[in-house]
ChimeraX commands (.cxc) that place a marker at each C-alpha (Angstrom):
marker #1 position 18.51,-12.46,-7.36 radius 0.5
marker #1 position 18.19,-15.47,-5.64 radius 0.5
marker #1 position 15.28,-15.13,-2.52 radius 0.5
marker #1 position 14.32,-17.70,-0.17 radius 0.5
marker #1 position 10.47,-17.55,0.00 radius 0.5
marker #1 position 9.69,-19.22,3.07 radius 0.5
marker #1 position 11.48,-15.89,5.03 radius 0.5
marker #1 position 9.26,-13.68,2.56 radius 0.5
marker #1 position 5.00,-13.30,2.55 radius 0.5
marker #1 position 3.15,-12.03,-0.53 radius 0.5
marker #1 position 1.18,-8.57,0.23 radius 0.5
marker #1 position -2.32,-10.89,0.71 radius 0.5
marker #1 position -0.77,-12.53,3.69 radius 0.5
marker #1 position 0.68,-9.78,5.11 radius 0.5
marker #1 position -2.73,-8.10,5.07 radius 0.5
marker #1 position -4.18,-10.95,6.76 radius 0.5
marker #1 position -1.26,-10.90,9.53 radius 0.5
marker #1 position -2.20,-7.27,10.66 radius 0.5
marker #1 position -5.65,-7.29,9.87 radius 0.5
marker #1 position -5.53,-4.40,7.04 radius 0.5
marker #1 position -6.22,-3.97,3.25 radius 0.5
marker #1 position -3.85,-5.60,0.22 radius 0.5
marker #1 position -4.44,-1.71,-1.05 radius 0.5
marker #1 position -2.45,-0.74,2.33 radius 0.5
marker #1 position -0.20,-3.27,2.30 radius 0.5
marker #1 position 0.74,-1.68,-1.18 radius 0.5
marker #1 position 0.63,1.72,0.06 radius 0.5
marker #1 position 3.24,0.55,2.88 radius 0.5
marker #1 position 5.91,-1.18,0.61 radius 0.5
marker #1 position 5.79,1.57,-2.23 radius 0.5
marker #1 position 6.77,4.11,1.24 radius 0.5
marker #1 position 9.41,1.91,2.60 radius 0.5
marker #1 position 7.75,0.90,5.99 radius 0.5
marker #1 position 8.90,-2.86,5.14 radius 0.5
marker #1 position 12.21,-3.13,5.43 radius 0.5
marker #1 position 13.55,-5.36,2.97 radius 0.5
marker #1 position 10.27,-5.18,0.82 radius 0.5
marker #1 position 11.17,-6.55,-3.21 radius 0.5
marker #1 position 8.28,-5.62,-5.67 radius 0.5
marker #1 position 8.53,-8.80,-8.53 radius 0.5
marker #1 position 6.13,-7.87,-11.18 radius 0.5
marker #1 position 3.57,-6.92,-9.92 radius 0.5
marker #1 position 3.78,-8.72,-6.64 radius 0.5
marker #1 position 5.57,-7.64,-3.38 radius 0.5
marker #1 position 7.80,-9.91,-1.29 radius 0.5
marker #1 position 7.75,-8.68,1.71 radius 0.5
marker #1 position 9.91,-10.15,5.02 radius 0.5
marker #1 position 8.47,-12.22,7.27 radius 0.5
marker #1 position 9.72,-10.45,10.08 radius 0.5
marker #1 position 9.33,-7.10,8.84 radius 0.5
marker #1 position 5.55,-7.83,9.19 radius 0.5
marker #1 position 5.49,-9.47,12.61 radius 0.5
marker #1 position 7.49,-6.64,14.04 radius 0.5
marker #1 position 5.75,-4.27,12.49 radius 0.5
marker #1 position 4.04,-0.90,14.51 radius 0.5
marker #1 position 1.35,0.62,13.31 radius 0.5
marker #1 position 1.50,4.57,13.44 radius 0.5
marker #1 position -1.24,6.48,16.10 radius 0.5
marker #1 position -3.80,7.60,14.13 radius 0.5
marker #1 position -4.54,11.56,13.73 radius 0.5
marker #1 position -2.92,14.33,11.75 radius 0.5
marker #1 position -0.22,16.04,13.53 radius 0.5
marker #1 position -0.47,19.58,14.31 radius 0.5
marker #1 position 1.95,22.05,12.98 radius 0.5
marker #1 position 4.39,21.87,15.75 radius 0.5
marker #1 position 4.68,18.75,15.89 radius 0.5
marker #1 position 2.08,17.58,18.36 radius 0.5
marker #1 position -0.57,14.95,17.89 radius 0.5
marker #1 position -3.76,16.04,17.23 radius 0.5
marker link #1:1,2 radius 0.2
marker link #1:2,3 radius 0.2
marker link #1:3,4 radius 0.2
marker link #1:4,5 radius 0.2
marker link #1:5,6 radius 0.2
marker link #1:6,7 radius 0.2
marker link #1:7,8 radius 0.2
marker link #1:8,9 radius 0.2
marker link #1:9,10 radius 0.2
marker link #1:10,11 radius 0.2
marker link #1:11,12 radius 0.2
marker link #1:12,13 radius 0.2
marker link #1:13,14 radius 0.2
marker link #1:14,15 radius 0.2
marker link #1:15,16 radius 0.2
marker link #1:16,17 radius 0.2
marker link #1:17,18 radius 0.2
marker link #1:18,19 radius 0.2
marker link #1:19,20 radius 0.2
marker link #1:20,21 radius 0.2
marker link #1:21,22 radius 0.2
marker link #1:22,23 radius 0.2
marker link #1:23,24 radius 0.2
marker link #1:24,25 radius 0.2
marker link #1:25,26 radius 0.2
marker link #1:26,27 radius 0.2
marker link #1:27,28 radius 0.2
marker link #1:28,29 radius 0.2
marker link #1:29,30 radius 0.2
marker link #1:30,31 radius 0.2
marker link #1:31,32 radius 0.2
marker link #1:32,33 radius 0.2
marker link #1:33,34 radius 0.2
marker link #1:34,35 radius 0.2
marker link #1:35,36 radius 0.2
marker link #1:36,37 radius 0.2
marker link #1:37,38 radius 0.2
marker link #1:38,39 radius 0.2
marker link #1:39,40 radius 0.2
marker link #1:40,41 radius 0.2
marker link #1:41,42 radius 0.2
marker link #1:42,43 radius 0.2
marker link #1:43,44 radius 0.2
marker link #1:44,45 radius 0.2
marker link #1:45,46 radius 0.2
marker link #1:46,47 radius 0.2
marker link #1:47,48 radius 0.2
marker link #1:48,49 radius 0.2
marker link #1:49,50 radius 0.2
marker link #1:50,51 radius 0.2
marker link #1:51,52 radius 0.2
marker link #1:52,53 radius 0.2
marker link #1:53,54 radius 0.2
marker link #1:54,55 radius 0.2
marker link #1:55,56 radius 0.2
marker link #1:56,57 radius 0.2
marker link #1:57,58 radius 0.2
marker link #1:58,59 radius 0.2
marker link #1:59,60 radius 0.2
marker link #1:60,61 radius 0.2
marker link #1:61,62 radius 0.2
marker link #1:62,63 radius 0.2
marker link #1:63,64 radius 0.2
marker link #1:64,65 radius 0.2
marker link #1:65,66 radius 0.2
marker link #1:66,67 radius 0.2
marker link #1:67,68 radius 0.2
marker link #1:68,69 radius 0.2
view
């Protein structure tokens, strides 16, 4: 598999970009919130544009039926 790294940031920079942990960044890619995220060893490739659009979720628990707590 062939992938052009200049569309692609390592999990460091992608921490830096949105201002949260390499341990999160991790956490995100092994849950599929980056589209498109390749793990290479033990490195993830994640897209550049998967990070830029990326939305954080609200913070809080929700409640049982669904609301926000």
């Amino acid at each position: 598999m062939l992938i052009e790294t200049d569309d692609y940031v390592d999990a460091p920079t992608a921490a830096r970009i949105l201002g949260v942990t390499r341990a999160n960044i991790s956490l995100l890619c092994k849950t599929n919130r980056f589209i498109g995220a390749v793990r290479v060893g033990h490195f993830w490739l994640i897209p550049r544009d998967a990070v830029l659009n990326h939305e954080r979720l609200k913070p809080g628990r929700k409640k049982k039926g669904g609301e926000e707590a």
